[in-house]
N, C-alpha and C positions, 0 to 999 in steps of 0.2 A: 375267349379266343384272342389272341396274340395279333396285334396286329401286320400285315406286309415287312415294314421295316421299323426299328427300332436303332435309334441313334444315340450313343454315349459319347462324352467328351474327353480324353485323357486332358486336366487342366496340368499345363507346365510351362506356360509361359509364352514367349517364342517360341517354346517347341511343342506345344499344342496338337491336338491331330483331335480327328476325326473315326470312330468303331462304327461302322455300320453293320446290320446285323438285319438278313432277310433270306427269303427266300425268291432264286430267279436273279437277284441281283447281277450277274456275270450277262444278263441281254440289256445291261442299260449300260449304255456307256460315260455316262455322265458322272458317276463314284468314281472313276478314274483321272477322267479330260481336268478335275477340277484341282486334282497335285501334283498335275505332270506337266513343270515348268518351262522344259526344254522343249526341243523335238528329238533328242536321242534318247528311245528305249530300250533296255537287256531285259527279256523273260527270261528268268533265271528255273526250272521245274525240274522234274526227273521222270526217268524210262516209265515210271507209271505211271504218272500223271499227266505228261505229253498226251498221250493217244487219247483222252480223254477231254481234258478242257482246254490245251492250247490252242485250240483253232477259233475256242470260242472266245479266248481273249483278243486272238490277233485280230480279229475279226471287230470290235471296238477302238484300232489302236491305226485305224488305214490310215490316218490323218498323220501319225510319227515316222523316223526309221525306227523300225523294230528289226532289232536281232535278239536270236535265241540261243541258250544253252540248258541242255538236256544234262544233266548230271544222272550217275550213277543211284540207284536208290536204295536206302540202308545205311543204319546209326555207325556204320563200320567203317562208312567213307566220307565222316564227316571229320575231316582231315583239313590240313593247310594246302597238301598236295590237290585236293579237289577243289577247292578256293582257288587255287592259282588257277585253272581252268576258266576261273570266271574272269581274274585278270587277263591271261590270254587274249578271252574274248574279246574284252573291252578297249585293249589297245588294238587289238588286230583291226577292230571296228572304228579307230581313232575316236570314241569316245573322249567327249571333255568334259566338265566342270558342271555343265548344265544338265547331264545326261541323270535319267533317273532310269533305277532297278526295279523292276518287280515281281515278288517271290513268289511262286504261285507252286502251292503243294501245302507236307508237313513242316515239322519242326525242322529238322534236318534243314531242308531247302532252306526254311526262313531265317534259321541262324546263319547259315554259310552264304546267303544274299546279303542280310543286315552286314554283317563284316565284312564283306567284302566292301560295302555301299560306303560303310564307316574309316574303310583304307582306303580306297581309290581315290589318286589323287586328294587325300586327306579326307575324305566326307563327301559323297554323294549322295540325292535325296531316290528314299526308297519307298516304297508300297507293298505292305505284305496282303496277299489272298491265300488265307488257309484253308485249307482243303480238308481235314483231319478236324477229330472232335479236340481233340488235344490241344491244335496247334491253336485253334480257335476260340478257345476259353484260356488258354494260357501262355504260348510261348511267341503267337503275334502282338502279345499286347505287352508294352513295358519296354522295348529298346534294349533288352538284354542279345549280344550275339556274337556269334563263336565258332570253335570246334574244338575239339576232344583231342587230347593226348593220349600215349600210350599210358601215362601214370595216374592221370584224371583224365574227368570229363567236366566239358565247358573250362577247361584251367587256360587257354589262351581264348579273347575275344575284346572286344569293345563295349558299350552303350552305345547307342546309337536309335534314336526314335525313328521311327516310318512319320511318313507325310499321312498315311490312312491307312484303315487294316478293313479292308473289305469281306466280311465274312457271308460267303451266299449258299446257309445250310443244303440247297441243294445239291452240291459238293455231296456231302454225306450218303448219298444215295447210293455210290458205287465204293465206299468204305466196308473192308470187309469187319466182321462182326468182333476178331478179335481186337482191331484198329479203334473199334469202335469203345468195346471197354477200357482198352487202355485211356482212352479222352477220360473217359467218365470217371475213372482215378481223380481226373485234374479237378473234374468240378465235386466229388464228393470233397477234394478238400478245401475246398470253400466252406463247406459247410461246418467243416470238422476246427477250421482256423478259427473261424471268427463270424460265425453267423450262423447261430441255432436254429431259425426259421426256416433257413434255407435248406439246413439239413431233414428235417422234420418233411417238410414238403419234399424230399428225396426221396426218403424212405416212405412217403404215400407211393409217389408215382413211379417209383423207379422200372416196374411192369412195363408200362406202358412206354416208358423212356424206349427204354430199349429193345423195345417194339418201334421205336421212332414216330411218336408222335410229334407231329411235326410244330404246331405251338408247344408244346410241351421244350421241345426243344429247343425251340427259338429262345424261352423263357431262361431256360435254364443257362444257355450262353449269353444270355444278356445277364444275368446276374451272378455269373462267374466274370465276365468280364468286368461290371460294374463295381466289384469288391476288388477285382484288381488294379481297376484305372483308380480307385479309391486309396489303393496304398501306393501305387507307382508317385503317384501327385504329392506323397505326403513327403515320398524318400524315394526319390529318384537312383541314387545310387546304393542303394541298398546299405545304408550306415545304420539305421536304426530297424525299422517293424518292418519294412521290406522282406527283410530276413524271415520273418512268417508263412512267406509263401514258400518256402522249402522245408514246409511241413512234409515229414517223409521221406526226403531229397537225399536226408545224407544217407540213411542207409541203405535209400534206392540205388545212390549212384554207388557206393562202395557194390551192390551185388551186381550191376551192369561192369562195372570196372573190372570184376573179380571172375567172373565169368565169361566176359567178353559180349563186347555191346552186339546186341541183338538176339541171342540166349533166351533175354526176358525182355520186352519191348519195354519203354521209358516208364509208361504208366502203370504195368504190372510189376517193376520194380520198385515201383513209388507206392502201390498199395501194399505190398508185403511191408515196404519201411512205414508208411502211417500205420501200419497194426502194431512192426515192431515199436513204435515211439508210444503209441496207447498204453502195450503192456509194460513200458517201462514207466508212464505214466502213473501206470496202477501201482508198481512197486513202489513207487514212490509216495503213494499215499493220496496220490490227487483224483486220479477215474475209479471208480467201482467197477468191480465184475460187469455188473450189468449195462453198464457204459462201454465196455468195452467189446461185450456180445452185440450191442449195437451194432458195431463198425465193422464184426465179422459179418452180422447177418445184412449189410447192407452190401458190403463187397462182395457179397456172395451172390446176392440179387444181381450185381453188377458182373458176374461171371469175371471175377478177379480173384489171383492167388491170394493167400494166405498165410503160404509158406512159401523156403527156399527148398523146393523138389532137386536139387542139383549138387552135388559135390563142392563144400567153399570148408577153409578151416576159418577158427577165430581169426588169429593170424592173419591171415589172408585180406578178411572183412574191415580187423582193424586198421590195418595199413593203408588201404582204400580209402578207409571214411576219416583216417587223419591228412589227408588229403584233399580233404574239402574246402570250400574257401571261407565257410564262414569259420574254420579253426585258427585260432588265434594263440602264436608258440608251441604247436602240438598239441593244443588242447582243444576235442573234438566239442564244439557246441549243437545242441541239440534243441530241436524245436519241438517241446511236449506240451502236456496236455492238464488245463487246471479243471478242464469240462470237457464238455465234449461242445463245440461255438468259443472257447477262451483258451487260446493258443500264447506260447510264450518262450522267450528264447533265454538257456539256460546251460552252463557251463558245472553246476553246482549239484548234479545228481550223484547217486551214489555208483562209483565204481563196480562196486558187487552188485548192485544192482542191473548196471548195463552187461555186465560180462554174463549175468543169468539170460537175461533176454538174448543173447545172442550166439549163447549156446543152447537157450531151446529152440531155437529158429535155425542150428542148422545142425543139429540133430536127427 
């Protein structure tokens, strides 16, 4: 049994923080009072998530000015134009220097607070509470933050670390089911990057995951996070093994790009593209069939695609994923697979190799 709460450290210096990881935590107000330097606070959340847990934040925070913006919800409006909404806010509210953000929802919200936190007035300190399995095992943790262009996604943003990522799985409770697998993307690829244990223990419990058990699940965010604050500390700005955690990413985001973001949610695009990187894995000599029937019949457990069910040409897909940022001169790098736990980042596959895999995927 999993204890109440579990605390991991992102080590980075000065910029150091705090992952707390429990259940209930959003009735103590004490995870918060202890990063929030000023007295001016912005809740930054959105249409769904408002009517749900903002009262229960504001309701910790009677000691600050709290003011709020509700954004719009959906990977479609994670724009500059929605960002400026948040600056609106913050002058409109004569925010200054001392004033902290905090994100309280999905990914979306948390990258379009972190950047905002990271422009305003050059760097203001922020605090992310994700609400989402996703955001929670992955996208509040590391200081990566953004918003999407018309020609990419995430291609304009900052770094920027949070002061604390409060993650209070009871959030998860009113996550709908598809929401749900999508996270679950995030943390199988923990397993599939660089930690076979973790995988293995995946594929036992995955039933019961997602039935939400609730130590179960604590565990499992606590050790997706822990392999994450593990690489964020090593490479911060993503120059070297960073780049591992976009196992799947590129040819997730080329079919979000190519389809148009929200089509396929972030995670069901990220496990189509960790299957696609397995089978090119195999081409390439490094997974076996039966390594790679793993990762179907795990995503499968995990009620996630497999395929691309939707209209894309080659063309199309390749344009998107040269478009990536780990591509360096138009040449798309790729994060595959020497195992299934030993991930690796690689410019040097074979051409015909990827163009087979990417015409059996959208065939």
């Amino acid at each position: 049994m999993s204890p109440k709460l579990k605390t991991l450290h992102v080590d980075l210096g000065d910029k150091s923080y705090p992952i707390y990881i429990g259940a209930g935590l959003l009735s103590d107000k004490s995870y918060l009072d202890k990063h929030i330097h000023g007295k001016q606070v912005m809740i930054v959340t959105n249409t769904t998530v408002a009517p749900l847990y903002l009262q229960s934040v504001c309701e910790l925070l009677d000691d600050y000015q709290v003011e709020i913006t509700i954004l719009p919800d959906g990977e479609q409006y994670k724009t500059l134009e929605t960002v400026n909404t948040i600056f609106d806010a913050l002058l409109g509210a004569k925010f200054d220097r001392s004033a902290t953000l905090i994100a309280l929802g999905g990914g979306v919200v948390g990258d379009m607070t972190g950047f905002a936190a990271a422009s305003y007035q050059r760097g203001v300190n922020f605090i992310q509470i994700p609400t989402t399995l996703l955001s929670q095992v992955d996208s509040s943790v590391g200081g990566k933050t953004g918003v999407n262009h018309d020609l990419g996604k995430n291609m304009i943003g900052a770094f920027h670390q949070p002061k604390a990522v409060v993650i209070d799985i009871n959030t998860l409770d009113t996550l709908e089911q598809r929401e749900f697998s999508a996270g679950m993307a995030e943390v199988i690829k923990y397993g599939l990057l660089g930690n076979a244990d973790f995988l293995q223990d995946l594929e036992a419990n995955m039933s019961d995951l997602m039935n939400r058990d609730v130590p179960l699940i604590i565990d499992a965010v606590y050790r997706s996070c822990e392999d994450k604050a593990r690489i964020v500390a090593e490479d911060e700005f993503e120059a070297g093994n960073r780049a591992l955690l976009n196992l799947g990413h590129t040819f997730g985001h080329g079919i979000e790009n190519t389809l148009g973001y929200g089509t396929y949610l972030h995670g069901e695009a990220v496990s189509v593209g960790m299957l696609m990187a397995a089978k090119l894995s195999e081409l390439e000599g490094d997974l076996t069939a039966t390594c790679v029937e793993r990762v179907v019949q795990l995503l499968n457990q995990a009620n996630l695609p497999c395929e691309i069910n939707k209209e894309i040409t080659e063309a199309q897909l390749f344009a998107a994923m040269s478009l990536d940022k780990k591509a360096i001169d138009g040449n798309i790098r790729l994060v595959l697979l020497r195992g299934l736990g030993d991930a690796y980042l690689s410019q040097d596959y074979s051409e015909d190799n990827l163009n087979q895999v990417v015409r059996d995927f959208i065939s």
